[in-house]
KOLDO-795037 format. One record per residue (C-alpha): residue number from 0; x, y, z. Coordinates in steps of 0.25 Angstrom, whole numbers, plus 5000, padded with zeros to 4 digits. Example, Ala and Ser with C-alpha at 12.3 -4.5 7.8 and 13.67 -1.06 7.14 Angstrom:
BEGIN
r kero 0&X 5049&Y 4982&Z 5031
r kero 1&X 5055&Y 4996&Z 5029
# end
This chain:
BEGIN
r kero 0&X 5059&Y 4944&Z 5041
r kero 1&X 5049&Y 4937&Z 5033
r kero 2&X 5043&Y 4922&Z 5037
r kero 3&X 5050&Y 4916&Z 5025
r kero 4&X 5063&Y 4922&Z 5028
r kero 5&X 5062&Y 4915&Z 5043
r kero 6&X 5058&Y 4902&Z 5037
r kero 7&X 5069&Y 4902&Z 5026
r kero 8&X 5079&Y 4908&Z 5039
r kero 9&X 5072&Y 4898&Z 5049
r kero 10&X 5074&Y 4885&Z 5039
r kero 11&X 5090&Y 4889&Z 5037
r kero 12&X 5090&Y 4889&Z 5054
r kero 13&X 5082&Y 4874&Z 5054
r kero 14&X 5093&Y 4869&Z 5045
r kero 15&X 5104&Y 4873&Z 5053
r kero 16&X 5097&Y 4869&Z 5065
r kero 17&X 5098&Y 4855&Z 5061
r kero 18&X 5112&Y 4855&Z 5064
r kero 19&X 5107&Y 4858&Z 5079
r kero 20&X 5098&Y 4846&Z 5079
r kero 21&X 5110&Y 4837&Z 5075
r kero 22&X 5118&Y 4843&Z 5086
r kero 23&X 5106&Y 4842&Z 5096
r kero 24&X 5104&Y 4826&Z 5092
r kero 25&X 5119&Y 4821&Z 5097
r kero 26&X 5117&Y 4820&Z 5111
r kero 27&X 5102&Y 4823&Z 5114
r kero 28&X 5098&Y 4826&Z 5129
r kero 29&X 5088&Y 4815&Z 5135
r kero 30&X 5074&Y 4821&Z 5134
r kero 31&X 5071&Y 4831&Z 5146
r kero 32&X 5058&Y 4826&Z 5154
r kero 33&X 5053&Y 4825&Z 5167
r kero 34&X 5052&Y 4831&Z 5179
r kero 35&X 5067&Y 4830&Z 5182
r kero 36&X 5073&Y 4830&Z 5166
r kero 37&X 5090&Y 4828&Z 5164
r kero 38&X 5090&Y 4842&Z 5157
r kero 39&X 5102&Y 4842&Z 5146
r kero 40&X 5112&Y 4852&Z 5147
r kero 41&X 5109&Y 4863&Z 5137
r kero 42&X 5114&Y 4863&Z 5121
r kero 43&X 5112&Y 4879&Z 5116
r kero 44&X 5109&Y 4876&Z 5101
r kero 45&X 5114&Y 4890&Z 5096
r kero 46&X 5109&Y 4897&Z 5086
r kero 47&X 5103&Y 4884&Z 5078
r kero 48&X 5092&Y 4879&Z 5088
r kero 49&X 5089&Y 4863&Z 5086
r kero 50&X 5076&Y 4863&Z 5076
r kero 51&X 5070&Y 4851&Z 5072
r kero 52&X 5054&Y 4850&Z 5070
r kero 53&X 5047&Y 4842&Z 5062
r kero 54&X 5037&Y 4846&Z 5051
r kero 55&X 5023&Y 4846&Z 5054
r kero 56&X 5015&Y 4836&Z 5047
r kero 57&X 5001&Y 4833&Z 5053
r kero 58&X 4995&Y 4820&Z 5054
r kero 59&X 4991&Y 4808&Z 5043
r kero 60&X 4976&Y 4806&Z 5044
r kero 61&X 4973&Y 4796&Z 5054
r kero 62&X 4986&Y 4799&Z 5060
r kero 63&X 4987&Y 4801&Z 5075
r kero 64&X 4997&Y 4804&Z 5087
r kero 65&X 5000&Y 4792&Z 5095
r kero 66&X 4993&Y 4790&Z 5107
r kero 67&X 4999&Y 4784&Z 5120
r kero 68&X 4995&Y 4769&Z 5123
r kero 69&X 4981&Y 4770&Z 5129
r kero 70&X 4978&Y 4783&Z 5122
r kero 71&X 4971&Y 4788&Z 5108
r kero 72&X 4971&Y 4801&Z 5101
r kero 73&X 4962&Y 4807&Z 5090
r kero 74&X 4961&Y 4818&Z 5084
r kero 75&X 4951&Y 4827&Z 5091
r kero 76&X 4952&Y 4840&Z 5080
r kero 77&X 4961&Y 4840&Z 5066
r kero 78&X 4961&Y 4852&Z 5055
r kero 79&X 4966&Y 4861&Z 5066
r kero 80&X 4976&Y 4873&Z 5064
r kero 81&X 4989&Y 4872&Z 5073
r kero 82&X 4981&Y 4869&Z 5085
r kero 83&X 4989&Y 4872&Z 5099
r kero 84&X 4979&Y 4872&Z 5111
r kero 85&X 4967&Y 4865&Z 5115
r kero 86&X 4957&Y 4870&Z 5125
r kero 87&X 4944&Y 4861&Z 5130
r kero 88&X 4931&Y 4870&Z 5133
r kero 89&X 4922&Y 4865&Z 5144
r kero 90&X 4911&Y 4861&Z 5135
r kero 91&X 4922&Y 4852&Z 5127
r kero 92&X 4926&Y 4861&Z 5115
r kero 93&X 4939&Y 4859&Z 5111
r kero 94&X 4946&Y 4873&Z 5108
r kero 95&X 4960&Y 4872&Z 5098
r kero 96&X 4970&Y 4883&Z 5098
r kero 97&X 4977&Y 4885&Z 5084
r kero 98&X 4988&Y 4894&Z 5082
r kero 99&X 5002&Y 4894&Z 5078
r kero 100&X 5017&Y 4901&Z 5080
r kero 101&X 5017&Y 4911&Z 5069
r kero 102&X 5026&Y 4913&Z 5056
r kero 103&X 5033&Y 4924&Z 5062
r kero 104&X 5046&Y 4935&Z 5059
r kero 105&X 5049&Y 4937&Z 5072
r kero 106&X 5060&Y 4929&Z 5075
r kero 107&X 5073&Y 4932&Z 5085
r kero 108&X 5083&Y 4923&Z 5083
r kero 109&X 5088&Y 4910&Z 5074
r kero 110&X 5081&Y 4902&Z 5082
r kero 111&X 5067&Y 4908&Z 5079
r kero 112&X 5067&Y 4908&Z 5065
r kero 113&X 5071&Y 4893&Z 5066
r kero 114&X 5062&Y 4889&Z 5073
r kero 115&X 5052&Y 4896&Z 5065
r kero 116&X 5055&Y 4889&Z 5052
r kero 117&X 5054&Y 4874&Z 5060
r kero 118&X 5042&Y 4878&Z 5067
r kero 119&X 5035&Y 4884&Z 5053
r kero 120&X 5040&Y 4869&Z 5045
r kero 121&X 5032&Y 4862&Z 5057
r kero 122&X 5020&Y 4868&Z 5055
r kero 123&X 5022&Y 4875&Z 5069
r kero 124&X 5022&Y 4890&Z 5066
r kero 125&X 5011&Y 4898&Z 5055
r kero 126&X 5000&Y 4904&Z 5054
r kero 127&X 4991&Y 4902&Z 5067
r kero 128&X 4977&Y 4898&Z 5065
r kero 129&X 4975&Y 4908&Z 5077
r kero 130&X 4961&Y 4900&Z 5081
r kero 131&X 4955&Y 4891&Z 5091
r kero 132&X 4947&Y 4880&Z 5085
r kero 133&X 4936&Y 4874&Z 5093
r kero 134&X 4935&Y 4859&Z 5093
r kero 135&X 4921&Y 4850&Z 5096
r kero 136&X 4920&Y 4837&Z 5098
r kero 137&X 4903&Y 4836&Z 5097
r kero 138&X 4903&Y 4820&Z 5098
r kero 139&X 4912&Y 4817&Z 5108
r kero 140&X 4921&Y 4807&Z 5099
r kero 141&X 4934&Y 4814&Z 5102
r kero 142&X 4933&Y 4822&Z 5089
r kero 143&X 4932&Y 4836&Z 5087
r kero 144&X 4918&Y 4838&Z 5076
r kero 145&X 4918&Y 4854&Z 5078
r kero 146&X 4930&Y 4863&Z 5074
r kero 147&X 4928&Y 4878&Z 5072
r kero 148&X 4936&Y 4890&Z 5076
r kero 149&X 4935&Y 4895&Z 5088
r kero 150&X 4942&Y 4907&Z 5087
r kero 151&X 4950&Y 4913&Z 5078
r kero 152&X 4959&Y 4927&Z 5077
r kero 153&X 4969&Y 4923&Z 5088
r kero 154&X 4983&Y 4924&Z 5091
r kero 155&X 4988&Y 4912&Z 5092
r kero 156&X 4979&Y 4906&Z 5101
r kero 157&X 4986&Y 4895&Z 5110
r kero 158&X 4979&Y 4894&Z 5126
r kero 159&X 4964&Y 4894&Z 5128
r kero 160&X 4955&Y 4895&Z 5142
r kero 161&X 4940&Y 4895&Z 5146
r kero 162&X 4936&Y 4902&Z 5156
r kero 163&X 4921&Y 4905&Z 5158
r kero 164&X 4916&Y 4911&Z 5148
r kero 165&X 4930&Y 4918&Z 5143
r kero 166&X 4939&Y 4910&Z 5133
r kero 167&X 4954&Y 4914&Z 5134
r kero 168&X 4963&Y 4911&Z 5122
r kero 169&X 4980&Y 4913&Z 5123
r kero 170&X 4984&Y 4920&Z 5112
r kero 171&X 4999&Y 4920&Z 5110
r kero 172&X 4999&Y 4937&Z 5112
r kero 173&X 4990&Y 4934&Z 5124
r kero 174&X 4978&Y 4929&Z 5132
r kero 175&X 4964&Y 4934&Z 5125
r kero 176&X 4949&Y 4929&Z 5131
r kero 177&X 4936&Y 4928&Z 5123
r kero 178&X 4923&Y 4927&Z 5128
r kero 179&X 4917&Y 4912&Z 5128
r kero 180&X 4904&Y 4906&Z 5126
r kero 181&X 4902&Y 4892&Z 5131
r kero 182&X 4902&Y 4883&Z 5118
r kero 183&X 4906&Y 4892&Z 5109
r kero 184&X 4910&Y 4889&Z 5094
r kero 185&X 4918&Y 4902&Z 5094
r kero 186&X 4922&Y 4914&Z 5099
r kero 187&X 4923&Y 4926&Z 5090
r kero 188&X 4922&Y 4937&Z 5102
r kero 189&X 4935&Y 4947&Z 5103
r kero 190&X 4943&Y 4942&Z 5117
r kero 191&X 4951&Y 4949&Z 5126
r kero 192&X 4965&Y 4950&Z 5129
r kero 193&X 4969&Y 4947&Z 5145
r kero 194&X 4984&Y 4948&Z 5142
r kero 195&X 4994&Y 4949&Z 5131
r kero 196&X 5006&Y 4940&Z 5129
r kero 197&X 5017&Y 4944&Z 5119
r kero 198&X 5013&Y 4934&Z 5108
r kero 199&X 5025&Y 4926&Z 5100
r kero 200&X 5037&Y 4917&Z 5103
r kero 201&X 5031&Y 4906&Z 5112
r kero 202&X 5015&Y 4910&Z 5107
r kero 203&X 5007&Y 4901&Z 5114
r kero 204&X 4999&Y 4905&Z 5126
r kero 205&X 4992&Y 4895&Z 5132
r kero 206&X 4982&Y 4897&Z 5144
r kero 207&X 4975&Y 4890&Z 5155
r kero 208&X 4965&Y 4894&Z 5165
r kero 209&X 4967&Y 4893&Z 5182
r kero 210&X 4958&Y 4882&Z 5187
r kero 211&X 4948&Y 4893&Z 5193
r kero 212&X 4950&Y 4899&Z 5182
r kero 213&X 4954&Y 4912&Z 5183
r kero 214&X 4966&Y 4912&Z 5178
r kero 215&X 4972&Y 4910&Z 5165
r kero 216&X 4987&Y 4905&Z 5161
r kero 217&X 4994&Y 4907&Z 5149
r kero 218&X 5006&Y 4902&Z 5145
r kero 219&X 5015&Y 4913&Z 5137
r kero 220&X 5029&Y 4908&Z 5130
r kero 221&X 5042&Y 4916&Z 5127
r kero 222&X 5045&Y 4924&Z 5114
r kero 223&X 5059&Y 4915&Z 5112
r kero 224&X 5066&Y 4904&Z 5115
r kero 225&X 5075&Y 4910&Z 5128
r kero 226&X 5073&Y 4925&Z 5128
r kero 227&X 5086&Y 4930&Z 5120
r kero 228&X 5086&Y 4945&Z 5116
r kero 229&X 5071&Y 4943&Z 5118
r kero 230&X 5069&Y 4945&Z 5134
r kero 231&X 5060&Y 4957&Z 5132
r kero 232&X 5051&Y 4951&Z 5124
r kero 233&X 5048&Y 4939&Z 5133
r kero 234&X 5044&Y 4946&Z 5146
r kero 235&X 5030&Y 4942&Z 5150
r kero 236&X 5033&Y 4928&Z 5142
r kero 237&X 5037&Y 4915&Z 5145
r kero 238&X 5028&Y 4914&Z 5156
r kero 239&X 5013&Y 4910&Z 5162
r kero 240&X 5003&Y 4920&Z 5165
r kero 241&X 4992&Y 4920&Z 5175
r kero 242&X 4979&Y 4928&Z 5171
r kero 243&X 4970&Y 4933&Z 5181
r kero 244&X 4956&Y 4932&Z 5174
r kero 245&X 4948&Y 4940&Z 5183
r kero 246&X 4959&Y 4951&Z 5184
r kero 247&X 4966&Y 4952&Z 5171
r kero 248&X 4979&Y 4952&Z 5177
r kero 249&X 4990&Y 4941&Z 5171
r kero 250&X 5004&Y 4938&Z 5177
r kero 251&X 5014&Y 4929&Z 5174
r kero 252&X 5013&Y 4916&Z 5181
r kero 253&X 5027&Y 4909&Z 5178
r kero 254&X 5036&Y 4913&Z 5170
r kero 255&X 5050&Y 4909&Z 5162
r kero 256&X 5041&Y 4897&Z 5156
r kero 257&X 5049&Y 4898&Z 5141
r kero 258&X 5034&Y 4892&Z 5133
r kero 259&X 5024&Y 4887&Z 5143
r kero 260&X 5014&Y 4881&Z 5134
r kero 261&X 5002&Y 4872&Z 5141
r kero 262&X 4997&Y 4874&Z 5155
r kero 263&X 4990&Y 4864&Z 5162
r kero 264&X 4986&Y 4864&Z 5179
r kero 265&X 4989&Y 4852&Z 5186
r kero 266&X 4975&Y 4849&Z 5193
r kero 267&X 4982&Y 4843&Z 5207
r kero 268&X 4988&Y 4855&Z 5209
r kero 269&X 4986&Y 4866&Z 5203
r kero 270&X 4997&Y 4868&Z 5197
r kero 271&X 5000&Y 4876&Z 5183
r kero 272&X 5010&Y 4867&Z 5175
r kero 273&X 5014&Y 4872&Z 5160
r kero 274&X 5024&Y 4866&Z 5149
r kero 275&X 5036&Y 4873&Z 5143
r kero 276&X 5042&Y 4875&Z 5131
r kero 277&X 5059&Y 4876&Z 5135
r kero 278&X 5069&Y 4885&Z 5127
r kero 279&X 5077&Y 4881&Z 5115
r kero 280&X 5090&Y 4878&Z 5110
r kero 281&X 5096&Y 4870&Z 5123
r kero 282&X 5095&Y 4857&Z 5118
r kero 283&X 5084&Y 4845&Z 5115
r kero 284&X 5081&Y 4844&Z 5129
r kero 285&X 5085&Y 4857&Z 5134
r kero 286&X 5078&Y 4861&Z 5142
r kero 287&X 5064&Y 4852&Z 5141
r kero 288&X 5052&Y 4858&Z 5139
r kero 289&X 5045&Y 4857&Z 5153
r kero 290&X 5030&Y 4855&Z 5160
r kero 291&X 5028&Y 4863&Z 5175
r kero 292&X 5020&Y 4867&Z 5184
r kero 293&X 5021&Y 4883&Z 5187
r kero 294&X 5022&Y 4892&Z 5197
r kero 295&X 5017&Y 4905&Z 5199
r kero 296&X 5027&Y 4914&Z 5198
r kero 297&X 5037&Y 4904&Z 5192
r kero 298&X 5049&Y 4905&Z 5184
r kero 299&X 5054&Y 4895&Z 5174
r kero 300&X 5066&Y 4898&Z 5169
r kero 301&X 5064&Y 4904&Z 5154
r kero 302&X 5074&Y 4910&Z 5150
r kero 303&X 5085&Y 4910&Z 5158
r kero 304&X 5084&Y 4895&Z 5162
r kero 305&X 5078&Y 4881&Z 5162
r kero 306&X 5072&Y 4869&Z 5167
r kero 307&X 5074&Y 4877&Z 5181
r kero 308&X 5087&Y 4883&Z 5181
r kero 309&X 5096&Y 4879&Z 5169
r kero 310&X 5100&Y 4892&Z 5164
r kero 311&X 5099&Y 4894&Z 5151
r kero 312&X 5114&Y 4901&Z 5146
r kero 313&X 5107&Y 4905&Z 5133
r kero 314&X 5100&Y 4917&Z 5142
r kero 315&X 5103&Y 4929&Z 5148
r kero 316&X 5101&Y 4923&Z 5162
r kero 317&X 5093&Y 4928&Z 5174
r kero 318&X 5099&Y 4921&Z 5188
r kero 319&X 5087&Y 4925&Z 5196
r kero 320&X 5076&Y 4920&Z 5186
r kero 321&X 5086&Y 4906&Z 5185
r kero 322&X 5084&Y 4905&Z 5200
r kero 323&X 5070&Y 4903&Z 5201
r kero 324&X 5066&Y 4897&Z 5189
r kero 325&X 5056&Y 4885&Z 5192
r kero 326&X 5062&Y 4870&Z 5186
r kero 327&X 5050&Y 4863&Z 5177
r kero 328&X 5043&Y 4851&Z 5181
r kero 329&X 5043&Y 4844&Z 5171
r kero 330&X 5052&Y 4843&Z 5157
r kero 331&X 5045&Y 4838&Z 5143
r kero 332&X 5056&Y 4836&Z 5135
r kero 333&X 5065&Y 4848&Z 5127
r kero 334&X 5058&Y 4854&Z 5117
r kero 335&X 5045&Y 4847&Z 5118
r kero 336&X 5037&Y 4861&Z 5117
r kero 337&X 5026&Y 4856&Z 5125
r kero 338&X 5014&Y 4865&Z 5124
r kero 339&X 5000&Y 4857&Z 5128
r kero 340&X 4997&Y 4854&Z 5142
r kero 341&X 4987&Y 4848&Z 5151
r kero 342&X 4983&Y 4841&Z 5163
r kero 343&X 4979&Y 4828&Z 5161
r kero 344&X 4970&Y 4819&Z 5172
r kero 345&X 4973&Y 4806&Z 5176
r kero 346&X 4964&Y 4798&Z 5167
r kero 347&X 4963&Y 4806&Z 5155
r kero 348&X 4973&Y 4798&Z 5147
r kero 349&X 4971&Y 4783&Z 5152
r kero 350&X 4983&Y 4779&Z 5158
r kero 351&X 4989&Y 4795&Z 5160
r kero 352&X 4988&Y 4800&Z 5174
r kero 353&X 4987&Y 4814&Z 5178
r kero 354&X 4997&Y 4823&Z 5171
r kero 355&X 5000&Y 4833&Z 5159
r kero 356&X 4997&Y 4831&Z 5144
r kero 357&X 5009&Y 4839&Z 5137
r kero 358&X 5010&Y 4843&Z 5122
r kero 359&X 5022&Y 4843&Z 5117
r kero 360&X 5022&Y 4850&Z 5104
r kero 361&X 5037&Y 4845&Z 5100
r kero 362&X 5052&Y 4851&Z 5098
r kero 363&X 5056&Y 4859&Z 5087
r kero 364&X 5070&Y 4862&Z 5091
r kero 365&X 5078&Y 4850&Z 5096
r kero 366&X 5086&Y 4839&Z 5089
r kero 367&X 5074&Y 4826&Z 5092
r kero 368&X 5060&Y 4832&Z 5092
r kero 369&X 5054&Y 4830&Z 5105
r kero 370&X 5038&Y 4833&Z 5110
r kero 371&X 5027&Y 4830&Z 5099
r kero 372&X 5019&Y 4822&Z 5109
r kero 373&X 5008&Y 4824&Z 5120
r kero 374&X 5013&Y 4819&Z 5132
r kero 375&X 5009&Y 4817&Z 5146
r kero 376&X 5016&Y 4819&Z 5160
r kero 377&X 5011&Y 4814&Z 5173
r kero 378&X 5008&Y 4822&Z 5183
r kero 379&X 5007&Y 4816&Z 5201
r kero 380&X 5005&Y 4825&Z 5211
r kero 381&X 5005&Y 4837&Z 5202
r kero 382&X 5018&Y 4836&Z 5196
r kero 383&X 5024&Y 4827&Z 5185
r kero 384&X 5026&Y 4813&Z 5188
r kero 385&X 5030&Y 4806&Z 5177
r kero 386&X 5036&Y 4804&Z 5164
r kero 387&X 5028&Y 4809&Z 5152
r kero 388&X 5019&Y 4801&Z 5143
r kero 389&X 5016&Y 4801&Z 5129
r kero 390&X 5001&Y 4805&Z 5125
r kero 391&X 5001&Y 4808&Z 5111
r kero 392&X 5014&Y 4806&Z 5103
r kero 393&X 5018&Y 4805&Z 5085
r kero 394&X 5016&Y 4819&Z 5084
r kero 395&X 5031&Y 4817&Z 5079
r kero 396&X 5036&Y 4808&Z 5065
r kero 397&X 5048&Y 4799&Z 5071
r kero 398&X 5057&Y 4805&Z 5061
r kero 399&X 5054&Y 4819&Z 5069
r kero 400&X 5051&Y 4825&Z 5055
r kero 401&X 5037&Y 4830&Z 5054
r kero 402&X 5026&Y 4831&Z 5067
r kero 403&X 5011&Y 4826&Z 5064
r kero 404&X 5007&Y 4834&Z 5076
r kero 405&X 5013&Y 4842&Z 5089
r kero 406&X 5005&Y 4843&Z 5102
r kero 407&X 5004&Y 4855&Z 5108
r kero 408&X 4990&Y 4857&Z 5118
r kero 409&X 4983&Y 4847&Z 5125
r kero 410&X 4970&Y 4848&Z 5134
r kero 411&X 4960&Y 4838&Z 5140
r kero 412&X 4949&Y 4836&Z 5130
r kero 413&X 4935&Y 4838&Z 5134
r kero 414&X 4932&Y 4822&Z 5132
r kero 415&X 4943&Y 4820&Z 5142
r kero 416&X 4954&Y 4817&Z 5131
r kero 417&X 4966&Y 4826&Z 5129
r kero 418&X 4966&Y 4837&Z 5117
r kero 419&X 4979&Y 4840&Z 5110
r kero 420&X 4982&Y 4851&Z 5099
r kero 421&X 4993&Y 4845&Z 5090
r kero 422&X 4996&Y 4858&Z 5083
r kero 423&X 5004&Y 4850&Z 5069
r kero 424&X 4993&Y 4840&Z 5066
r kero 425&X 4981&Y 4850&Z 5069
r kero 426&X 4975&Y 4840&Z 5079
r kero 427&X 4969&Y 4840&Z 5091
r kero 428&X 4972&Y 4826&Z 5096
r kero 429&X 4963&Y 4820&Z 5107
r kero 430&X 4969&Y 4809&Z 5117
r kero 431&X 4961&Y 4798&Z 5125
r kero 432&X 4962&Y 4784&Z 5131
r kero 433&X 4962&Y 4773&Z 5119
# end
């Protein structure tokens, strides 16, 4: 089926969809957050999934998000291409990841070519820039002077990791390493692939390193939204790996994890936590998308159920897997598609004690858009403690009908602000006190 066939299919699918929304709006659930959310009861949409995204627009020349009070944001890079993931080297250049989901034929189901049709109008599926671009800020004024290509010819890069002298990059069909040399503009050298992951569906594959570094993690999400008819094809995904870097070898750390995205350590303790993109088509709020820490060898519950042991009636249902699947820690909301995360040190932000930074890049598929904002959660004694903040917000026009940006990674910058790859407007915003 040709690409122009899907859209002209996939714009028919929108249409109908919007007598979802209508449905979806009479009774909406409370929004799902917290360590101990009121989960509503779950509303199958059918064949007609809820679909409501706005168009992308970009930003108005002087135009910015809006900072919390005691903050101020600045744009650290424009002119970008789709950037998704932000990486500080220890001599403080900044590395951008830009890539894209890709026009594509290979579709399953109604769903599918619906949501290709809404994602291609807001600007979220393409051609991929398939580059890392390198960002220098030589004066120290919180501006970004220097931007080339880093590397070109991936496959849609997403996760990046230093170690040593070796520069590992997440492509979404696997985990590939380069040599590095310190201070390097660019690398041209042909890398190495450590493991292969079956690219596609949920394409990101972001990584981070073990503190001694020598381990890497990388985050792999499924083909589709809950598995049906496609089993097969999702073994081996939906899961964490672990790679040993002195022996080669790689497992699967956790699984049933539908999208984890960002992966953080919380310092304290040691602790992995990840956020997760939850299934479609329940409800708005069913089931939130969620922050947790993970446990080796743990199981999450994707497919066959959710937010712990809510069985999912959609799927074929495995009793032993439902048994031990591992409740989150934390809910974000339904539909927020939270990606970016990082650990944030009391002091960072003025007045934000320690906790996580989260990147929610915003819903697409429920009846009042949720997401579009950089948010904080509070972490005591190495777990959440509070409710979230705002960091960054406006990403979203009041009327819900075009986005001027969607956050999506977010790191510490090397000036000890915090970096964040909004992937509509081409920026790279950068956060401080006011």
């Amino acid at each position: 089926m040709s690409f122009s066939s899907i859209v002209a299919r996939g714009a028919a699918l929108v249409g109908n969809a919007t007598v979802a929304v209508r449905r979806m709006s009479e009774g909406a659930a409370a929004p799902a957050w917290g360590s101990s959310p009121a989960i509503a009861p779950a509303k199958p949409q059918g064949a007609f999934p809820t679909l409501k995204m706005p168009t992308a627009r970009g930003w108005d020349e002087g135009q910015t998000p809006v900072a919390a009070p005691g903050l101020k944001v600045n744009a650290f890079a424009r002119g970008l291409k789709h950037p998704r993931w932000v990486y500080v080297l220890p001599n403080g250049d900044v590395l951008v990841a830009e890539s894209k989901t890709l026009d594509t034929s290979e579709t399953r189901s109604i769903f599918d070519l619906a949501m290709i049709a809404t994602m291609r109008r807001a600007g979220a599926a393409g051609v991929s820039a398939n580059r890392i671009t390198l960002l220098r800020d030589r004066d120290g004024d919180g501006v970004a002077e220097f931007q080339e290509v880093f590397m070109e010819g991936l496959n849609q890069p997403f996760g990046m990791a230093l170690l040593g002298d070796r520069f590992y990059v997440g492509n979404t069909d696997g985990v590939v390493v380069f040599p590095y040399t310190a201070g390097a503009d660019r690398i041209t050298a042909p890398g190495e692939k450590l493991v292969a992951f079956k690219p596609g569906g949920h394409w990101t594959r972001s990584l981070l390193a073990s503190p001694d570094g020598r381990k890497l993690y990388a985050g792999v999400g499924s083909l589709s939204n809950i598995g049906l008819n496609v089993m097969a094809a999702e073994e081996g995904r939906a899961a964490i790996y672990e790679l040993d870097l002195l022996t080669g070898g790689s497992r699967i750390f956790a699984s049933g994890l539908r999208n984890p995205v960002g992966m953080a350590w919380e310092p304290n303790t040691g602790v992995l936590w990840t956020v997760v993109n939850e299934r479609d088509g329940l409800g708005d709020e069913t089931p939130p998308d969620y922050l947790t820490s993970v446990q080796d060898g743990g199981f999450y519950g994707w497919p066959y159920c959710y937010w712990g042991q809510t069985v999912d009636d959609r799927v074929p249902q495995d009793p032993q897997a439902v048994a031990k699947a591992i409740r989150p820690d934390y809910a974000l909301g339904g539909h927020t598609a939270s990606l970016g995360l990082c650990w944030v040190p009391a002091g960072t932000l003025p007045g934000f004690p320690d906790g996580m930074a989260i990147g929610q890049h915003g819903s697409w598929n429920r009846s009042t858009l949720s997401g579009y904002k950089l948010v904080f959660v509070p972490f005591e004694n190495g777990k959440p403690s509070g409710p979230a903040r705002d960091i960054l917000s406006g990403f979203l026009a009041p009327d819900e009908k075009m986005s001027y940006g969607r956050p999506v990674g977010v790191t510490l910058g090397p000036d000890g602000s915090l970096l964040m790859a909004d992937d509509v407007g081409d920026v790279i915003w950068r956060v401080t006190g006011a």
